[in-house]
ZADO-1210 file (C-alpha; in nm, 4 decimals, padded with zeros to 6 digits):
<atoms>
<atom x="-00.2897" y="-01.7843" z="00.7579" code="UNK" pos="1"/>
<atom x="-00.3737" y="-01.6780" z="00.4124" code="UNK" pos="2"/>
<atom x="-00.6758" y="-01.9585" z="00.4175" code="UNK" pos="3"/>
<atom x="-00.7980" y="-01.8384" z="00.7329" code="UNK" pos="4"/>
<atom x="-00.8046" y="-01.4531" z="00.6853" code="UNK" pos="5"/>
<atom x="-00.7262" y="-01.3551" z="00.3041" code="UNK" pos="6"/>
<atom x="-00.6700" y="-01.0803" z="00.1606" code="UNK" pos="7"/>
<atom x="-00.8535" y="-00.9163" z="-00.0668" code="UNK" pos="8"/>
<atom x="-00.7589" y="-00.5397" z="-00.1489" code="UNK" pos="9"/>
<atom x="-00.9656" y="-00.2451" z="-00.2830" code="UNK" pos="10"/>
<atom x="-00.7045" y="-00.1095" z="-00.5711" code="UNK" pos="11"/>
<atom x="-00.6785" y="00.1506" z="-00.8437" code="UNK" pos="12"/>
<atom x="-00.4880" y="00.0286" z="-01.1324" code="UNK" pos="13"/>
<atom x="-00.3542" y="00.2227" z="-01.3981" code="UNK" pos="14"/>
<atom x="-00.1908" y="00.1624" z="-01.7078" code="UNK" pos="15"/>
<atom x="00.0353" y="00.3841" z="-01.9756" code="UNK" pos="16"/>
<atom x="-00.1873" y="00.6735" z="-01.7379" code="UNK" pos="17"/>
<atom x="-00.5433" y="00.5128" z="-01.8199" code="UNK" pos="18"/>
<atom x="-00.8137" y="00.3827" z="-01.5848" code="UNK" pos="19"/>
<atom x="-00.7764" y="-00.0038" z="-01.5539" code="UNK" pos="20"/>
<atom x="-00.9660" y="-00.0680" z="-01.1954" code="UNK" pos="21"/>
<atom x="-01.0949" y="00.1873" z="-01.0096" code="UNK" pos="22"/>
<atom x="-01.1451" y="00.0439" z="-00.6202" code="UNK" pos="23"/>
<atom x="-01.2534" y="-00.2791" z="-00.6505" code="UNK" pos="24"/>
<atom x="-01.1479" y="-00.5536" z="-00.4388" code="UNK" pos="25"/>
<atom x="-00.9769" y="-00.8919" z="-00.6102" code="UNK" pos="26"/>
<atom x="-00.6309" y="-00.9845" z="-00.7208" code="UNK" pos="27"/>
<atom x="-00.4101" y="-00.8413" z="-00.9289" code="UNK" pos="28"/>
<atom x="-00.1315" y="-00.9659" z="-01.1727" code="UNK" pos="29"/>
<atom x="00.0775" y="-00.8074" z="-01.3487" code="UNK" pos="30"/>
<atom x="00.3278" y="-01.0227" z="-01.5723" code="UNK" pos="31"/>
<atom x="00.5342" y="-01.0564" z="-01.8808" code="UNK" pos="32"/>
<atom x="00.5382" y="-01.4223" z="-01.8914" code="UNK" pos="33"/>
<atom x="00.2347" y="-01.6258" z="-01.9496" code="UNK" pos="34"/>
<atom x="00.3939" y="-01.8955" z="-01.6814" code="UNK" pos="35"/>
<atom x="00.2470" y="-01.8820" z="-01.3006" code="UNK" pos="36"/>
<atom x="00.1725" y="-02.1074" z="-01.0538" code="UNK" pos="37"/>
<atom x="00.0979" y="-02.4408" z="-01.1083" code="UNK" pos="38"/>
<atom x="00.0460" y="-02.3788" z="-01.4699" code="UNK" pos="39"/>
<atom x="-00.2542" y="-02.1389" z="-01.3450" code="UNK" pos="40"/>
<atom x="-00.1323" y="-01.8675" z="-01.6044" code="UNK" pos="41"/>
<atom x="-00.3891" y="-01.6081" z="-01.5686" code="UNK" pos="42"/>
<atom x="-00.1953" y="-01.3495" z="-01.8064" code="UNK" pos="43"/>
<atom x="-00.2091" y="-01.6431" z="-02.0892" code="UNK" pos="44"/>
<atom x="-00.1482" y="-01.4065" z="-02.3469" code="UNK" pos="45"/>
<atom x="00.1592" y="-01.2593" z="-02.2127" code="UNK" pos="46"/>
<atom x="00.4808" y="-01.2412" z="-02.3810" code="UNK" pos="47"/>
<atom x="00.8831" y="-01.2253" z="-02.2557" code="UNK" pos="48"/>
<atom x="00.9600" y="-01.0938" z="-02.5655" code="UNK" pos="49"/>
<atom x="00.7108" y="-00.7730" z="-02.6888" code="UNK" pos="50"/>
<atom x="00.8178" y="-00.5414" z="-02.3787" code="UNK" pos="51"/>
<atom x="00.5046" y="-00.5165" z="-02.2902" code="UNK" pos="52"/>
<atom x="00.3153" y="-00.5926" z="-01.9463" code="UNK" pos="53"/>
<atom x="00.0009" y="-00.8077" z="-01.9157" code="UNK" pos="54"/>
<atom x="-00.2417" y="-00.7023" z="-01.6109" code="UNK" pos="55"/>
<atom x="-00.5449" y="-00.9290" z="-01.4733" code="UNK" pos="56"/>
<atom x="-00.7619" y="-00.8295" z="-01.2174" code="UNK" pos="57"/>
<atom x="-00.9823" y="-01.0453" z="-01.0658" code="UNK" pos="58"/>
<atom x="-01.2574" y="-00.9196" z="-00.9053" code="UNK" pos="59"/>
<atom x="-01.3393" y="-01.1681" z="-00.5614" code="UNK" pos="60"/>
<atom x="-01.4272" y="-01.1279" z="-00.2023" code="UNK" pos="61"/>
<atom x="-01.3607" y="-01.4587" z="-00.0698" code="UNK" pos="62"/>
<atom x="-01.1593" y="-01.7468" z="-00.0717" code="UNK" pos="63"/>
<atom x="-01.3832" y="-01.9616" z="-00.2636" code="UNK" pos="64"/>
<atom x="-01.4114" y="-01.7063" z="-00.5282" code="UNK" pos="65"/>
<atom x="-01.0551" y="-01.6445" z="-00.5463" code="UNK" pos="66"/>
<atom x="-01.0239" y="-02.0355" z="-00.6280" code="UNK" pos="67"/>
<atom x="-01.2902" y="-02.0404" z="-00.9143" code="UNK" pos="68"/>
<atom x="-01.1156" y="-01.7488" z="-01.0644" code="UNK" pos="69"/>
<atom x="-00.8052" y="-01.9706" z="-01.0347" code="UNK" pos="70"/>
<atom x="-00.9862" y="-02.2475" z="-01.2010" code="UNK" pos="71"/>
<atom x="-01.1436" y="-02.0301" z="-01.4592" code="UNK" pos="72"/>
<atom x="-00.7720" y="-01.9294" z="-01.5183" code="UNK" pos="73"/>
<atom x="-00.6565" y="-02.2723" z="-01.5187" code="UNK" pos="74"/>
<atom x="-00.9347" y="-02.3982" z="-01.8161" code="UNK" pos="75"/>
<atom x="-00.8331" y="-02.0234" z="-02.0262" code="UNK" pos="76"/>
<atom x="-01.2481" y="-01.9067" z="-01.9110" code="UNK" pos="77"/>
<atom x="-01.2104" y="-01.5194" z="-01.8420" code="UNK" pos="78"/>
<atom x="-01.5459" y="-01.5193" z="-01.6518" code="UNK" pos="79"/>
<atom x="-01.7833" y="-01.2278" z="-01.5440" code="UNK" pos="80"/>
<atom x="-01.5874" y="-00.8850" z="-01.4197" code="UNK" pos="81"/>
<atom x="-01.2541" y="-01.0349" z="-01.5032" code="UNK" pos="82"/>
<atom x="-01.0187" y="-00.7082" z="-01.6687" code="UNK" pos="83"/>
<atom x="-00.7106" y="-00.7272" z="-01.9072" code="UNK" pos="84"/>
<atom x="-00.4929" y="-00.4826" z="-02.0233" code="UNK" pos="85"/>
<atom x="-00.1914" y="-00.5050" z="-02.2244" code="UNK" pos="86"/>
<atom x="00.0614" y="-00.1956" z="-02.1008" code="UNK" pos="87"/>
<atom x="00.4028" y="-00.0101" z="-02.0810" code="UNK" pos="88"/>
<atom x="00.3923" y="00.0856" z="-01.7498" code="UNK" pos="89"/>
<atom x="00.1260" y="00.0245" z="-01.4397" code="UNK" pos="90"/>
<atom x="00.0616" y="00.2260" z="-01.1356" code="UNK" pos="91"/>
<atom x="-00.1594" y="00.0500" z="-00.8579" code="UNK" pos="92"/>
<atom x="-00.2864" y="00.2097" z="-00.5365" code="UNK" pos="93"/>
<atom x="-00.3921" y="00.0613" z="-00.2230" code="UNK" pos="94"/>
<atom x="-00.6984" y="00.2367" z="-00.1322" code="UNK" pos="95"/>
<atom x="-00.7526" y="00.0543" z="00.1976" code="UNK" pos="96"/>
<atom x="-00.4631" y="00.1027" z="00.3582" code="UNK" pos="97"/>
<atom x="-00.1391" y="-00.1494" z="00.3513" code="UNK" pos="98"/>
<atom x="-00.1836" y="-00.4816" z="00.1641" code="UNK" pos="99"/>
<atom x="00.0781" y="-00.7370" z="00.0880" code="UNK" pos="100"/>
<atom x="00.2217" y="-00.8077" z="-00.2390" code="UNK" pos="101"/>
<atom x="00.4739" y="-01.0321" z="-00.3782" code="UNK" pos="102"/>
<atom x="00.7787" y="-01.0077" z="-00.6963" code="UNK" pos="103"/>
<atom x="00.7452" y="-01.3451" z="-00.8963" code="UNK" pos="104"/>
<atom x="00.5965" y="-01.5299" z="-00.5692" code="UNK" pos="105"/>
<atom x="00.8342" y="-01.3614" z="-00.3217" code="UNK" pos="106"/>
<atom x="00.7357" y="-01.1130" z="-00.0874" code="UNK" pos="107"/>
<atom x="00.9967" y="-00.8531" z="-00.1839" code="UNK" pos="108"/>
<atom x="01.1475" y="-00.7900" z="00.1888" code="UNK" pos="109"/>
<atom x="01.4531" y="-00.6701" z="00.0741" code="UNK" pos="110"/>
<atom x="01.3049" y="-00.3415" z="-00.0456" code="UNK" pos="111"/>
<atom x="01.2764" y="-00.2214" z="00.3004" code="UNK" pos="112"/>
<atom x="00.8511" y="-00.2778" z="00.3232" code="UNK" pos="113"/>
<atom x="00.8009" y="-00.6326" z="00.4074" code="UNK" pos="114"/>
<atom x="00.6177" y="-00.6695" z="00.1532" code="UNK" pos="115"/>
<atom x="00.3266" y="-00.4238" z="00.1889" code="UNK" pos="116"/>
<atom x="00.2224" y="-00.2022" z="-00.0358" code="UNK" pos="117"/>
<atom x="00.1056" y="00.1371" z="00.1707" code="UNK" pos="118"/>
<atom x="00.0446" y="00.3834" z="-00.1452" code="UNK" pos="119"/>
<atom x="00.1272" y="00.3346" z="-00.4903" code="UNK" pos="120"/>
<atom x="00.3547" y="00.1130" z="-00.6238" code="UNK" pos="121"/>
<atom x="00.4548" y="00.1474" z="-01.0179" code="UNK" pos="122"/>
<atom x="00.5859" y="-00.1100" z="-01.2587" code="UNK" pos="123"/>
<atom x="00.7515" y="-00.0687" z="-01.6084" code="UNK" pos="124"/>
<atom x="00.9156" y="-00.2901" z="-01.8452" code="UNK" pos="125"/>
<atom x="01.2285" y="-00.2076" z="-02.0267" code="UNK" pos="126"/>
<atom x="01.1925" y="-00.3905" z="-02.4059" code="UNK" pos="127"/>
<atom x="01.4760" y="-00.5742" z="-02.5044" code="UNK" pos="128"/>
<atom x="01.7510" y="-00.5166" z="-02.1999" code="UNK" pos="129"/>
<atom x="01.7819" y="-00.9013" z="-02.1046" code="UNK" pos="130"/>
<atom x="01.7571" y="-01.1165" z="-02.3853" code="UNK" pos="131"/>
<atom x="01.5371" y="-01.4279" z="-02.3000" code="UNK" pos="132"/>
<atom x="01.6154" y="-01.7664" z="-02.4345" code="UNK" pos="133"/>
<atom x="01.3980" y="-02.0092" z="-02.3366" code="UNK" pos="134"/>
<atom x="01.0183" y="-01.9564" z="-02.1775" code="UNK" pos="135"/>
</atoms>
């Protein structure tokens, strides 16, 4: 279904209370590990260890730019319009209305939204509360 009719949300995305994306539509991720699908690792700086979250937008419209992002991500190319931000805490809006959203590939049904973000949605990392071994 995802193929056939993606999704591709307008968002505001803030972090530690600073403009990071202000409406565009793309794809958004927000991480503390540089590992993510299939080795795609668009936050390829990010760290498990400096409490610190990594965001990437990426700005697309369409399926086939959503998969030359991915392979921009995949060969470490940023490409045109692509943001980063290192933060604390992030704060993302849906400005269009409900748009699905997933916790480390999950959609995060147990939270009582099946998975749709209608609003804002904020994310913080606590430095240092679960000790990570291994990457």
């Amino acid at each position: 279904t995802e193929l056939r009719r993606p999704c591709f949300p307008s968002l505001k995305v803030e972090g530690d209370g600073k403009g990071i994306v202000d409406g565009e539509q793309g794809l958004l991720v927000v991480g503390n590990s540089r590992h993510y699908a299939l080795r795609i690792d668009p936050a390829r700086e990010a760290s498990m260890t400096d409490g610190m979250l990594d965001v990437v937008f990426l700005p697309c419209r369409s399926v086939v730019a959503a998969v030359i992002r991915g392979i921009g991500c995949r060969l470490r190319l940023s490409g045109r319009g692509v943001v980063r931000a290192r933060v604390r805490s992030v704060r993302v809006t849906a400005c269009d209305g409900p748009v699905p959203y997933q916790v480390d590939g999950e959609a995060p049904v147990r939270w009582g939204d099946g998975g749709m973000l209608n609003g804002t949605m904020e994310v913080a990392v606590d430095a240092g509360v679960l000790p990570v071994l291994l990457p």
